[in-house]
HTML snippet that shows the backbone in 3Dmol.js (N, CA, C, O; Angstrom):
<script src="https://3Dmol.org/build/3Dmol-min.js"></script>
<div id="view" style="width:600px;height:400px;position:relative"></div>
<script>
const pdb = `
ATOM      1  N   UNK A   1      15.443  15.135  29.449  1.00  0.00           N
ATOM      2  CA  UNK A   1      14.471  15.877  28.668  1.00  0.00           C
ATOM      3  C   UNK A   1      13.290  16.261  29.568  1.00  0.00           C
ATOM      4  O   UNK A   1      12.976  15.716  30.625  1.00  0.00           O
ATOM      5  N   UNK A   2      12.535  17.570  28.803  1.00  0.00           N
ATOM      6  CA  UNK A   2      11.706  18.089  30.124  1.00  0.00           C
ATOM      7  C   UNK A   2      10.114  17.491  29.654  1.00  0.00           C
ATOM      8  O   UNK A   2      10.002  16.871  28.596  1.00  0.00           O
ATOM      9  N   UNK A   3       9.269  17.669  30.284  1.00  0.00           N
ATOM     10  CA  UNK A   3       7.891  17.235  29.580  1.00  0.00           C
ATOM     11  C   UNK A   3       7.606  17.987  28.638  1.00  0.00           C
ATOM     12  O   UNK A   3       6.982  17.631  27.638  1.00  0.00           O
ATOM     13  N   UNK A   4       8.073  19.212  28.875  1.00  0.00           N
ATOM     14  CA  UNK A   4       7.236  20.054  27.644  1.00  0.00           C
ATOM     15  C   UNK A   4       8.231  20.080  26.230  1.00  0.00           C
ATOM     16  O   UNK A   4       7.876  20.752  25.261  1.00  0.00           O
ATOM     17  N   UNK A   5       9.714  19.156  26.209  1.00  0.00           N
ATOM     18  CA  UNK A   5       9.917  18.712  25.260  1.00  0.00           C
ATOM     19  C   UNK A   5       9.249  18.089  24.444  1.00  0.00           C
ATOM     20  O   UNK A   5       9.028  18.333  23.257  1.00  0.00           O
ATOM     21  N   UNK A   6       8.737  16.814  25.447  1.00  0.00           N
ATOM     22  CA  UNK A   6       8.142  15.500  24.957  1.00  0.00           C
ATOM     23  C   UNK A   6       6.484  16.210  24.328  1.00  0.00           C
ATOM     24  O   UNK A   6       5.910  15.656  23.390  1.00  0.00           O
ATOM     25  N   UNK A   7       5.916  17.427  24.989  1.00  0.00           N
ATOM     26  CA  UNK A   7       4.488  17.681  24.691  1.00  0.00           C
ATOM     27  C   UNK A   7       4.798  18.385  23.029  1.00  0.00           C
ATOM     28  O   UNK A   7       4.125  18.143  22.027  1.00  0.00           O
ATOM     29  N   UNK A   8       6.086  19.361  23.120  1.00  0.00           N
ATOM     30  CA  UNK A   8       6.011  20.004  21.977  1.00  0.00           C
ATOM     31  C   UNK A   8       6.745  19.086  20.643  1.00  0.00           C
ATOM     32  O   UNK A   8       6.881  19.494  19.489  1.00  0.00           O
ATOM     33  N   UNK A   9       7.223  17.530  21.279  1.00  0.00           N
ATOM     34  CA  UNK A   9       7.452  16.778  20.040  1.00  0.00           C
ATOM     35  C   UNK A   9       5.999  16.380  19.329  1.00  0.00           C
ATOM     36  O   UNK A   9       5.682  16.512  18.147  1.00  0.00           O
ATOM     37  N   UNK A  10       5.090  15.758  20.626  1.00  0.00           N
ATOM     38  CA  UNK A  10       4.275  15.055  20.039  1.00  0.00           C
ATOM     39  C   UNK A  10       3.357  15.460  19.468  1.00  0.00           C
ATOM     40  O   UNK A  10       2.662  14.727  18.764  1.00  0.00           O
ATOM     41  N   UNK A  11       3.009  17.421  19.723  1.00  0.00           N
ATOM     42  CA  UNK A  11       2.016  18.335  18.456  1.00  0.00           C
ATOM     43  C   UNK A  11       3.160  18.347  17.215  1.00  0.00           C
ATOM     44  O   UNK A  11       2.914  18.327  16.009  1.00  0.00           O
ATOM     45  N   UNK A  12       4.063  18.372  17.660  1.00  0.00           N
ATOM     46  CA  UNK A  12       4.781  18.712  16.079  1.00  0.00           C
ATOM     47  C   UNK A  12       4.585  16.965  15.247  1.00  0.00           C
ATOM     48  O   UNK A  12       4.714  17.081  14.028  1.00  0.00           O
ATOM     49  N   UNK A  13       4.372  15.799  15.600  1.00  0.00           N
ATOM     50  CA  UNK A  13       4.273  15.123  15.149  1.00  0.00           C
ATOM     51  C   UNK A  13       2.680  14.820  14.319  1.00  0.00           C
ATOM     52  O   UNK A  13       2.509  14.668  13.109  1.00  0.00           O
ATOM     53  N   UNK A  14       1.772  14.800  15.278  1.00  0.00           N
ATOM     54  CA  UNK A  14       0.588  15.022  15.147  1.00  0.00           C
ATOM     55  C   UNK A  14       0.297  16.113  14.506  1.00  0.00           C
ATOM     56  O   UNK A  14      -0.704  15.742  13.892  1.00  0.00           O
ATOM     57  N   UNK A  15       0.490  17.360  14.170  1.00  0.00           N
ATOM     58  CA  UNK A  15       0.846  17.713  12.321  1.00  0.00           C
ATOM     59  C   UNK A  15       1.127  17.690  11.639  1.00  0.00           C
ATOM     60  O   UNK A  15       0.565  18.192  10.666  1.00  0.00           O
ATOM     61  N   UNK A  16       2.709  16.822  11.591  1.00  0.00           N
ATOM     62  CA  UNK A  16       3.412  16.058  10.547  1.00  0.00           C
ATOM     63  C   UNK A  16       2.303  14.887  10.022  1.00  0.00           C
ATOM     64  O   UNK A  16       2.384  14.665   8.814  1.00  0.00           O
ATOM     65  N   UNK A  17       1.604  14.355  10.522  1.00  0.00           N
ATOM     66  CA  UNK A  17       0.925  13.442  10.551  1.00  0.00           C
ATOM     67  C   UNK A  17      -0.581  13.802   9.983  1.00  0.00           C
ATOM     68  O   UNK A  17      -1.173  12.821   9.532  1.00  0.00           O
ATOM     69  N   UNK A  18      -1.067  14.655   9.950  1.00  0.00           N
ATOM     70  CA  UNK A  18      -2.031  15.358   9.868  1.00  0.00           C
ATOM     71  C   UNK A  18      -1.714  16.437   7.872  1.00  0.00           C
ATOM     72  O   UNK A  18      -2.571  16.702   7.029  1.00  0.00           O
ATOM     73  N   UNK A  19      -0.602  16.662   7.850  1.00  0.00           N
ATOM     74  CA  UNK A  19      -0.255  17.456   6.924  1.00  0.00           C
ATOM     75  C   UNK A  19       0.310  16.351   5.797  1.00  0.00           C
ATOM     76  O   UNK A  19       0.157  16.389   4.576  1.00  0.00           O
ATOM     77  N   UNK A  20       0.838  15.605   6.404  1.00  0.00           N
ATOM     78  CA  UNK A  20       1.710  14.642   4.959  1.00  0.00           C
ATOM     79  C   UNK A  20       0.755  13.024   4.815  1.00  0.00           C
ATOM     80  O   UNK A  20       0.933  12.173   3.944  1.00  0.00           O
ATOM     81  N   UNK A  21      -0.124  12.980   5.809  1.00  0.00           N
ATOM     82  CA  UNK A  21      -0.821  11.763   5.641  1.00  0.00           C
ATOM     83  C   UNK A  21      -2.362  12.138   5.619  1.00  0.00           C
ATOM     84  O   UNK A  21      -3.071  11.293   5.073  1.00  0.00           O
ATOM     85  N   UNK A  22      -2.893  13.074   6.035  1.00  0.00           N
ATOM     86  CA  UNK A  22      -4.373  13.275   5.996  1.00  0.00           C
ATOM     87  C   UNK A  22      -4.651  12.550   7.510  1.00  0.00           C
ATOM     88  O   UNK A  22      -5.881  12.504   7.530  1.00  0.00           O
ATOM     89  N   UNK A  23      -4.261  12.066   8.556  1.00  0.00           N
ATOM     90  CA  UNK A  23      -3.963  10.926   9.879  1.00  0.00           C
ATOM     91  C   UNK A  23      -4.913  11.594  10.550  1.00  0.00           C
ATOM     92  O   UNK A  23      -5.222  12.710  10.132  1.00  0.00           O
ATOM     93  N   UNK A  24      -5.410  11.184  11.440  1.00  0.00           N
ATOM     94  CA  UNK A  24      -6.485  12.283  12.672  1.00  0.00           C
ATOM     95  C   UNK A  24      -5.503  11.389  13.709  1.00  0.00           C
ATOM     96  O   UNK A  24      -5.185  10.201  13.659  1.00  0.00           O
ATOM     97  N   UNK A  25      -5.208  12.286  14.522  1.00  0.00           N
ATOM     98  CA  UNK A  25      -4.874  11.911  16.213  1.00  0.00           C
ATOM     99  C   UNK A  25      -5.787  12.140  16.806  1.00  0.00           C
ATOM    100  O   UNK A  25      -6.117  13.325  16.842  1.00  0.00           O
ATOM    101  N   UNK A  26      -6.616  11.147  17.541  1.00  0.00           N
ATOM    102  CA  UNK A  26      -7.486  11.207  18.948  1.00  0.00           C
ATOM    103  C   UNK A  26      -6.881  10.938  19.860  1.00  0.00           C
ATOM    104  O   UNK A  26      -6.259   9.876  19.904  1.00  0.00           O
ATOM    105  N   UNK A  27      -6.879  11.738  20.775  1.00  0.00           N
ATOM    106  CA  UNK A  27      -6.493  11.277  22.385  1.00  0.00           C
ATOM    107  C   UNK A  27      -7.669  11.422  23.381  1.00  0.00           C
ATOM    108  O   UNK A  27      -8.191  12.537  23.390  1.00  0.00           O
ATOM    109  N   UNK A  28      -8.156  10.534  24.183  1.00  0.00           N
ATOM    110  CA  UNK A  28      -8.976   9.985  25.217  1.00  0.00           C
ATOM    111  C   UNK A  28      -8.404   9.243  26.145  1.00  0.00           C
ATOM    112  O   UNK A  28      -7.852   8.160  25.950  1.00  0.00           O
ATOM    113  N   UNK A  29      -8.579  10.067  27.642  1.00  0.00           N
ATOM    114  CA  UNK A  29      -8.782   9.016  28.589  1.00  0.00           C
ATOM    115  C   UNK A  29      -9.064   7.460  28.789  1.00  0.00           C
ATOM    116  O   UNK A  29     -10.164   6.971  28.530  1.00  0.00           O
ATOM    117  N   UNK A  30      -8.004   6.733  29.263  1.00  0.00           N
ATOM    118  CA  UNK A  30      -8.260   5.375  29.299  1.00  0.00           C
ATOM    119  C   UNK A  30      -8.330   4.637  27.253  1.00  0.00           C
ATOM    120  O   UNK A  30      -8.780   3.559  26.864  1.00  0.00           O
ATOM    121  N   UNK A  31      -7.918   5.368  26.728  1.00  0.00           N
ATOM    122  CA  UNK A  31      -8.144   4.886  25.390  1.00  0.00           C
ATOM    123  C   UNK A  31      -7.019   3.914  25.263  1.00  0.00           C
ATOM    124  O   UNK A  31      -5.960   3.744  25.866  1.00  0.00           O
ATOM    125  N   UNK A  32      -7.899   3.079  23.818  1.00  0.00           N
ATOM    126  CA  UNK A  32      -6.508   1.767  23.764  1.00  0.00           C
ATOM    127  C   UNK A  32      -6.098   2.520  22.602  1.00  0.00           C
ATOM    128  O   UNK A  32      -6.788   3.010  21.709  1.00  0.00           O
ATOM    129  N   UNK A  33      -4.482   2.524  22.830  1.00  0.00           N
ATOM    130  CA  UNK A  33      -3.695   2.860  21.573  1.00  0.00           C
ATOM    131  C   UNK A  33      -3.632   2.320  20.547  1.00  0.00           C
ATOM    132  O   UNK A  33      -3.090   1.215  20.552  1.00  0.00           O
ATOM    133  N   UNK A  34      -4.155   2.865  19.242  1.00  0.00           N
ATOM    134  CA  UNK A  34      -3.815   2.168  18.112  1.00  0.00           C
ATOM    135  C   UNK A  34      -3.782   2.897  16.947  1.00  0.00           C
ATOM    136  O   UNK A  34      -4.259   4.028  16.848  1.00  0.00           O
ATOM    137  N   UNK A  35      -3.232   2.288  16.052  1.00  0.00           N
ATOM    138  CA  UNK A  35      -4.000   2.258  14.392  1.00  0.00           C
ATOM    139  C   UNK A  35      -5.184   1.891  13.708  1.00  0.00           C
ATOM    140  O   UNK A  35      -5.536   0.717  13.820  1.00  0.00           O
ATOM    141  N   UNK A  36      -5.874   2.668  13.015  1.00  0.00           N
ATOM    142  CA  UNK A  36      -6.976   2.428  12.438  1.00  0.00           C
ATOM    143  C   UNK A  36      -7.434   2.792  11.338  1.00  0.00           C
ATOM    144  O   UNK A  36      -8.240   3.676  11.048  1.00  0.00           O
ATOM    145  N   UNK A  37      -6.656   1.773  10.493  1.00  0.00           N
ATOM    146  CA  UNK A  37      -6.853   2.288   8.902  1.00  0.00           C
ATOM    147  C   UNK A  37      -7.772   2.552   8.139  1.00  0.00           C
ATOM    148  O   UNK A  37      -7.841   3.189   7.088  1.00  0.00           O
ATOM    149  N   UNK A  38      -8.811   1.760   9.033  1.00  0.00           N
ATOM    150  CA  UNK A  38     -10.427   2.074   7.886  1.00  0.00           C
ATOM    151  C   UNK A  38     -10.508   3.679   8.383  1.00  0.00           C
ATOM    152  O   UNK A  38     -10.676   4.338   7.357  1.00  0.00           O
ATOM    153  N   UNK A  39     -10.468   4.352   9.271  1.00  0.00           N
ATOM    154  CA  UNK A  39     -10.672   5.187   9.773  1.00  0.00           C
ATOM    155  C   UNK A  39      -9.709   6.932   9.194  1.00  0.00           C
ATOM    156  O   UNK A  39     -10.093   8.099   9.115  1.00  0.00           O
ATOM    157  N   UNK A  40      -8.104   6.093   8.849  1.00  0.00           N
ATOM    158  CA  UNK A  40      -7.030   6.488   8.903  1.00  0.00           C
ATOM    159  C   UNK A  40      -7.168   7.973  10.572  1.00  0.00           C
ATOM    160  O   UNK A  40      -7.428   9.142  10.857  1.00  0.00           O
ATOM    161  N   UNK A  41      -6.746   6.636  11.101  1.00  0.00           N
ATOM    162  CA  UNK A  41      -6.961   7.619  12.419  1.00  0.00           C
ATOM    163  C   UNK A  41      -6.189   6.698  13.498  1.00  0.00           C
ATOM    164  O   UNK A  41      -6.313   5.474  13.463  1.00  0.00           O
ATOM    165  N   UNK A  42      -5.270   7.446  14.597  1.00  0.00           N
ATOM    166  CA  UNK A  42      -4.401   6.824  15.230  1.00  0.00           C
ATOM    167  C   UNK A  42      -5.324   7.423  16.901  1.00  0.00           C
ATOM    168  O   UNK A  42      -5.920   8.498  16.974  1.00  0.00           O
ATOM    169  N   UNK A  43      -5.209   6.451  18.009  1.00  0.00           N
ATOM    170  CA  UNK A  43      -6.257   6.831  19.035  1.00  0.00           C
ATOM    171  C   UNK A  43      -5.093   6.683  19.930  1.00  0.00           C
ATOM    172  O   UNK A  43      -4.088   6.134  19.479  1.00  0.00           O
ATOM    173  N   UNK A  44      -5.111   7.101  21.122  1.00  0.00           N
ATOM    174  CA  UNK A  44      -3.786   7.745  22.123  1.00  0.00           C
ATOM    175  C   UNK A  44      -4.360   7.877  23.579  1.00  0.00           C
ATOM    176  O   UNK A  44      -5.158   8.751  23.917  1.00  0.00           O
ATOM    177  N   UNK A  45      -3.916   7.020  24.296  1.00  0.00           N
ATOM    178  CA  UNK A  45      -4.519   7.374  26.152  1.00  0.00           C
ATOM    179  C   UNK A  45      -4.087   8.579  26.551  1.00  0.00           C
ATOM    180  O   UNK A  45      -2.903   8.675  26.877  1.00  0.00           O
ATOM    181  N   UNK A  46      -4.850   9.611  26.602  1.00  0.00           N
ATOM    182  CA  UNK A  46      -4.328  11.000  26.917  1.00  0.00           C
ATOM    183  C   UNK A  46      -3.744  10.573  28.796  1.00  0.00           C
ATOM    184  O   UNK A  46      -2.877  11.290  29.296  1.00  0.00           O
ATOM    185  N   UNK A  47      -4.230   9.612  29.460  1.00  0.00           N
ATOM    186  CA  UNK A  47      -3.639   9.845  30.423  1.00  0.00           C
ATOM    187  C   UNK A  47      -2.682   9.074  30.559  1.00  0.00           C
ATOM    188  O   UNK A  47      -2.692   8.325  31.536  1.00  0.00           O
ATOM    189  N   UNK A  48      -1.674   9.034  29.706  1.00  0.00           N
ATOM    190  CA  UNK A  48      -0.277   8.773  29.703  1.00  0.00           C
ATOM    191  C   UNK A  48       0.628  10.053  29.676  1.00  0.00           C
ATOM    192  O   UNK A  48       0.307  10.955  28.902  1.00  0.00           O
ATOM    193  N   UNK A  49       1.701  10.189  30.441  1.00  0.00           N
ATOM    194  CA  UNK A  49       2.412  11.072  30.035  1.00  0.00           C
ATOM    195  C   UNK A  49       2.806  11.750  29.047  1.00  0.00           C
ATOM    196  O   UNK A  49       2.854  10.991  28.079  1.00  0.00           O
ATOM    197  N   UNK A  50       3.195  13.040  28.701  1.00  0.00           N
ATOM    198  CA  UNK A  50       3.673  12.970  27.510  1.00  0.00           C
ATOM    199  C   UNK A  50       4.591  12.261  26.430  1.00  0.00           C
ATOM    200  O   UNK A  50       4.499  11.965  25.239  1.00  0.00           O
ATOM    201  N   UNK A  51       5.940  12.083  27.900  1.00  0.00           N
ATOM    202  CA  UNK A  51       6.844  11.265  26.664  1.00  0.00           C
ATOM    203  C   UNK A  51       6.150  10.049  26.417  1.00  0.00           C
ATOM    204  O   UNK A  51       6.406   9.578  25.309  1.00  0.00           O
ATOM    205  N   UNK A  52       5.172   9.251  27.262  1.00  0.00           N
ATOM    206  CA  UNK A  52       4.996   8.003  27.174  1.00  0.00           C
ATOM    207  C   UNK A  52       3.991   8.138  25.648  1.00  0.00           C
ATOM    208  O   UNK A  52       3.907   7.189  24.869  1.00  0.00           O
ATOM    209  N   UNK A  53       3.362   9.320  25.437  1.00  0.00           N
ATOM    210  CA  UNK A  53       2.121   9.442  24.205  1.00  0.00           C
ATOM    211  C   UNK A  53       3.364   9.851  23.596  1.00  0.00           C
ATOM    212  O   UNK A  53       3.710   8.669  23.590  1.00  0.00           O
ATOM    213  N   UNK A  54       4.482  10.514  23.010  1.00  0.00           N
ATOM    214  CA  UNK A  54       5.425  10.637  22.118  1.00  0.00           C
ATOM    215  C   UNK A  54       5.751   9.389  21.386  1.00  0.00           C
ATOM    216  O   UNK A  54       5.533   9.337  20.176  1.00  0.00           O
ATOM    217  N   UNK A  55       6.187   8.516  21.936  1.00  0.00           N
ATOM    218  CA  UNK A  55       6.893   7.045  21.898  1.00  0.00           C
ATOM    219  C   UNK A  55       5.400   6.487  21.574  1.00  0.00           C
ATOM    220  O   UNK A  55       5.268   6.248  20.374  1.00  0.00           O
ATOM    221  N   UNK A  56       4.791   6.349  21.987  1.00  0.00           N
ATOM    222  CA  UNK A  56       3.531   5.382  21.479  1.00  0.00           C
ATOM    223  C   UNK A  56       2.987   6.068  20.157  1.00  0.00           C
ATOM    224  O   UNK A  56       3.040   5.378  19.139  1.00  0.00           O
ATOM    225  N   UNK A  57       2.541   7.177  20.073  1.00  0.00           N
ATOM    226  CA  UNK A  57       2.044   7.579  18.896  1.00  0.00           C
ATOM    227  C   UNK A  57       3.499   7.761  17.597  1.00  0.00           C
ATOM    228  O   UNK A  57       3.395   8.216  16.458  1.00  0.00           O
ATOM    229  N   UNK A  58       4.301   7.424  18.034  1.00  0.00           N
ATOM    230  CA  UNK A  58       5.550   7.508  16.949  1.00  0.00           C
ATOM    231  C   UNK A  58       5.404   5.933  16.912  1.00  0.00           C
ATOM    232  O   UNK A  58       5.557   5.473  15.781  1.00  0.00           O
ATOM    233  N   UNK A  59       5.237   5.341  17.546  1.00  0.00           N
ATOM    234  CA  UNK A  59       5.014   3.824  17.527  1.00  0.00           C
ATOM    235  C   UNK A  59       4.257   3.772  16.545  1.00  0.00           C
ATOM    236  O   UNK A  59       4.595   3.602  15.374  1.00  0.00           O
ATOM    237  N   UNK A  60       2.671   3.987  17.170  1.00  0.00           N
ATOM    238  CA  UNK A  60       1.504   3.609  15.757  1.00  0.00           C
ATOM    239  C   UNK A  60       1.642   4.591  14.356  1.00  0.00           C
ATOM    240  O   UNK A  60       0.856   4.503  13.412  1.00  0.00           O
ATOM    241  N   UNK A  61       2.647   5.418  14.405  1.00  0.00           N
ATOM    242  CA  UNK A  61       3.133   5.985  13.512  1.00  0.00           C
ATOM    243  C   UNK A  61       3.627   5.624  12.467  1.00  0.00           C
ATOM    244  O   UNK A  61       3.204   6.106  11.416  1.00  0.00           O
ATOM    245  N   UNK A  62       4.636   4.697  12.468  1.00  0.00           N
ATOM    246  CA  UNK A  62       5.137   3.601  11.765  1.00  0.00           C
ATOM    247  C   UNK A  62       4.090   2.540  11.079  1.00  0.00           C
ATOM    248  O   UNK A  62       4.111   1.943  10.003  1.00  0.00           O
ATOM    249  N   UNK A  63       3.198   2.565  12.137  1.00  0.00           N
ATOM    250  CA  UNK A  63       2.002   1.402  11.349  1.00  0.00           C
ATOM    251  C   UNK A  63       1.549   2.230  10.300  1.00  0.00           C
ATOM    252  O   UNK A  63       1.582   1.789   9.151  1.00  0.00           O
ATOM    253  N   UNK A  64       1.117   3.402  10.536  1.00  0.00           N
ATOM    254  CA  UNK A  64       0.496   4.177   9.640  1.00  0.00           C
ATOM    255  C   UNK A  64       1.515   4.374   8.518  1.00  0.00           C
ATOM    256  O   UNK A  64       1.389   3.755   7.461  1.00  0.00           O
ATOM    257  N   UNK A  65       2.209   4.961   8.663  1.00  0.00           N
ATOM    258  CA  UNK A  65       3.129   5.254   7.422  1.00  0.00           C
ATOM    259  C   UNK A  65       3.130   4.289   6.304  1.00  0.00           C
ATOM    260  O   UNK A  65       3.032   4.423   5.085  1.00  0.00           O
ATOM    261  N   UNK A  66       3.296   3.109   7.222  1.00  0.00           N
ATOM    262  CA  UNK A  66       3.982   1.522   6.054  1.00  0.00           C
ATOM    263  C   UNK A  66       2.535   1.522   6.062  1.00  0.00           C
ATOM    264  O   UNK A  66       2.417   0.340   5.740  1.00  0.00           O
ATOM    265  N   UNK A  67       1.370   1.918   6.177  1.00  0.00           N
ATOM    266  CA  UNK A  67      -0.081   1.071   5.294  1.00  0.00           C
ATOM    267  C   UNK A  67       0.451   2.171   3.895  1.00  0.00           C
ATOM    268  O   UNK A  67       0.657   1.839   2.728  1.00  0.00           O
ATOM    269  N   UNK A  68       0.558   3.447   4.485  1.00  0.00           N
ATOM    270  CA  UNK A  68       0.256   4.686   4.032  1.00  0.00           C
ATOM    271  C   UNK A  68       1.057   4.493   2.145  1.00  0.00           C
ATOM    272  O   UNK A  68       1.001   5.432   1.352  1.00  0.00           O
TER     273      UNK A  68
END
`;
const viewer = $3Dmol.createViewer("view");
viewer.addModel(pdb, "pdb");
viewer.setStyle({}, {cartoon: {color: "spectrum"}});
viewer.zoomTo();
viewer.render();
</script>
């Protein structure tokens, strides 16, 4: 798979996410990945690769969903 697979999964997710949950995706440099329900907001180390932010934010994805 090419990167710009992995880039055009993880906007299509991050509107799935955005459209069926109300979710905010932040991505920042050096950020710690997580879930944050008071917030309903999922945070993402932009300097991870793409596939590596695909797989992680589909990761905290799952957290979100099952609070959701």
């Amino acid at each position: 798979m090419t990167s710009n697979f992995y880039r055009l999964q993880y906007y299509d997710l991050v509107d799935y996410l955005k459209e069926e949950f109300e979710i905010k995706v932040v991505q920042k440099p050096n950020e710690v990945d997580a879930w944050y329900p008071a917030l309903n907001m999922i945070r993402i180390n932009s300097n991870l690769k793409y596939r590596e932010r695909f797989f992680t934010l589909a990761h905290e994805s799952g957290h979100a969903i099952i609070d959701n």
